[in-house]
N, C-alpha and C positions, 0 to 999 in steps of 0.2 A: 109252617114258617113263622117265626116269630114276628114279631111287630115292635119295632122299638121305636120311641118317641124321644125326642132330643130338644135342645132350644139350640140357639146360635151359639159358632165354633169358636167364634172369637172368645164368647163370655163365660160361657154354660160347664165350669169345671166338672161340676153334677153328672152333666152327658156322655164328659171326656171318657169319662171311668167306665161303664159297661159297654161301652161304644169300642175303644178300644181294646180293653180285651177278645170280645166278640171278635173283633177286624183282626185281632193277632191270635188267636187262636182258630180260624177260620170255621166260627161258628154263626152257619146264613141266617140271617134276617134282611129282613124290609125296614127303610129308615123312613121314620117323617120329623122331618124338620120342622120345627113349630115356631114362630118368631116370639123372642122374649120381651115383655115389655115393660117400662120405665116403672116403678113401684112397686106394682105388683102383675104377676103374671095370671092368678086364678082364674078370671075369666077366661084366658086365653087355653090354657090347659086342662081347665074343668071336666070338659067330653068327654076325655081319656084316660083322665087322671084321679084318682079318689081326693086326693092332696094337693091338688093343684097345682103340681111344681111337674118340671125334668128330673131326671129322667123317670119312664114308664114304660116296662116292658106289658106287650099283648102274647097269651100264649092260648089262639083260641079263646075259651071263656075263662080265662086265667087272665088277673092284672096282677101283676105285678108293680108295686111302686117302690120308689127310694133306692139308692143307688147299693148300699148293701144288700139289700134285701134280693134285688133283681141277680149278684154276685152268687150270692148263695142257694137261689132258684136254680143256678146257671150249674151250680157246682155239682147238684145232685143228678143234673142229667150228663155233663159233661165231666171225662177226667182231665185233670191237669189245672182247671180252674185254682183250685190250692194245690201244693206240695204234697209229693206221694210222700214223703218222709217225716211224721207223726211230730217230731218235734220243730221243725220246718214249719209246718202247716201249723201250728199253733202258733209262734211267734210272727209268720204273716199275717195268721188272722188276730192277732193283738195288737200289733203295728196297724192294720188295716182301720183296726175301730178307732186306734188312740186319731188318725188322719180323720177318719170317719168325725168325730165329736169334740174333736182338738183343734190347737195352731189357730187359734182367734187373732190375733193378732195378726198371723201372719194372711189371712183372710181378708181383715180387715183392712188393712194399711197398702195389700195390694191385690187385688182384688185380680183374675185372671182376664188380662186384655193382648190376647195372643200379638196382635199385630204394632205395638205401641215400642219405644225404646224410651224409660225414664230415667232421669236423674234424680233420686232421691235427695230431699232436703236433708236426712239424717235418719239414724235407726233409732228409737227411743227402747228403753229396757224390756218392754215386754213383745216387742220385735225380736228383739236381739235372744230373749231368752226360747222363743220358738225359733228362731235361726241356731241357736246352738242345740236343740233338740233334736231339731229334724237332723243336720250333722251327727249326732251323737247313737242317732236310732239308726240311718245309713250303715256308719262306718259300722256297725255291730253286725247288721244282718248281712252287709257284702264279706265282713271277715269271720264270720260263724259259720257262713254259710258256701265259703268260697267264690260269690260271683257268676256270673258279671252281672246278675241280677239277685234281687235283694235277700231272698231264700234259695238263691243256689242258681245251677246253671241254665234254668229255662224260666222264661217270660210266666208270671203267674198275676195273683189278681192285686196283690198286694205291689207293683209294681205298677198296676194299672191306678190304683189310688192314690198313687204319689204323682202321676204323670204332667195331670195340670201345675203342680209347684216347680216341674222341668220348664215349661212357658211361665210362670212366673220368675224363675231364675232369669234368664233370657230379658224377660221385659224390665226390670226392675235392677236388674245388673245388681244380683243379691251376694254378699258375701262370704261366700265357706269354701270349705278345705279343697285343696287337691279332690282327693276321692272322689269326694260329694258333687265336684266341678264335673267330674268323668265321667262317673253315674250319670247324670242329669243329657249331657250331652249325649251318653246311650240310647237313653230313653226320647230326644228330641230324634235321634238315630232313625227309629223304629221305622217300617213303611207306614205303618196306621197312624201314625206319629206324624210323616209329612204329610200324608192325604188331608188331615183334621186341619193341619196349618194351611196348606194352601186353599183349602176351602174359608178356611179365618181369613185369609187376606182378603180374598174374593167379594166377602161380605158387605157390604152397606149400609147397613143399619147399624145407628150409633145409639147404645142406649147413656144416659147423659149421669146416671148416677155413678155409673163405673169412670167415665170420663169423666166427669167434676173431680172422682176421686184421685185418679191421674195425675190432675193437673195441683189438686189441694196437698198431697205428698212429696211431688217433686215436680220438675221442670220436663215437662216431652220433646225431648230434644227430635223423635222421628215418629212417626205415622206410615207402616209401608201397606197399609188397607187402599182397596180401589175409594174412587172418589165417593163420599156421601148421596 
């Protein structure tokens, strides 16, 4: 059985990614949840982690770390992970990297805090030009590929990569197209999609860096987390 290691639902966009696929592809593992912490986490993740960070797959005496990496471990044992159809599968896994080591900005400025509703003080240009990217790489692989997911007609890993900017659309009330609006709400769709959120709300632990950042971007107009 696998062993996957996660940090908190609310914050831990890193998790979201093999976490969910795993959960939509109905490939078993054992979760442990690992509390993230303010600065830095490496103490806390050390044990298990080479890297110190979320996520870290266990397989046996196999670790796995980094969220691509654990994607592509996954892939060679499972099918469907990427697209049976060769040009499909390439364009996921290119999109998948550009998400993977890309969108600084859009990272930066909003950081993934599932349970928050903000009002942005404004989008500045390098916002703006990862919002019209991420739009521009969508609308491509939903119409190249026909739908309703991003290389075609079934849930893959490259879908799974984009999942946490689904919770930042949501939090952040980001602004893109139609499509992009519809996708995003697919993806908030998903069951492993609401189990992740309802266990986000659930949470209690505030870490203050993602929060200062909240409140430093725009105005929090809601909070629907249990009490601190």
């Amino acid at each position: 059985m696998y062993e996957l290691y996660v940090g908190n639902r609310n914050y831990s966009s890193w998790s979201l990614r093999p976490w969910l696929l795993m959960a939509e592809q109905a490939i078993p593992f054992d979760e442990h949840l690992v509390a993230l912490q303010d600065g830095s986490s490496w103490d806390a993740f050390r044990p298990f982690a080479p890297n110190g960070k979320a996520p870290c797959l266990r397989d046996d005496d196999t670790v796995v770390w980094d969220s691509l990496a654990i994607v592509e471990y996954l892939a060679e044992r499972h099918p469907g992970v990427w697209p049976v159809e060769a040009t499909a599968r390439a364009w996921a896994r290119c999109a998948s990297a550009e998400m993977h080591s890309g969108f600084t900005a859009l990272r930066t400025t909003c950081p993934m805090n599932c349970a928050v509703r903000v009002d942005l003080h404004g989008i500045d240009a390098p916002l703006q030009r990862d919002l019209s990217r991420l739009a521009e790489l969508w609308n491509e692989g939903l119409t190249r590929f026909g739908g309703p997911f991003l290389a075609g007609h079934a849930f893959s890993a490259v879908d799974a990569f984009f999942a946490p900017v689904a919770w930042r659309m949501q939090s952040y009330r980001l602004p893109l197209d139609d499509v992009s609006l519809a996708y995003a709400q697919r993806l908030r769709a998903l069951p492993g999609m609401q189990r992740w959120y309802a266990a986000a709300l659930a949470e209690t632990v505030r870490l203050m860096d993602s929060e200062d950042t909240a409140r430093r971007v725009g105005t929090v107009r809601e909070d629907l987390r249990a009490p601190a």
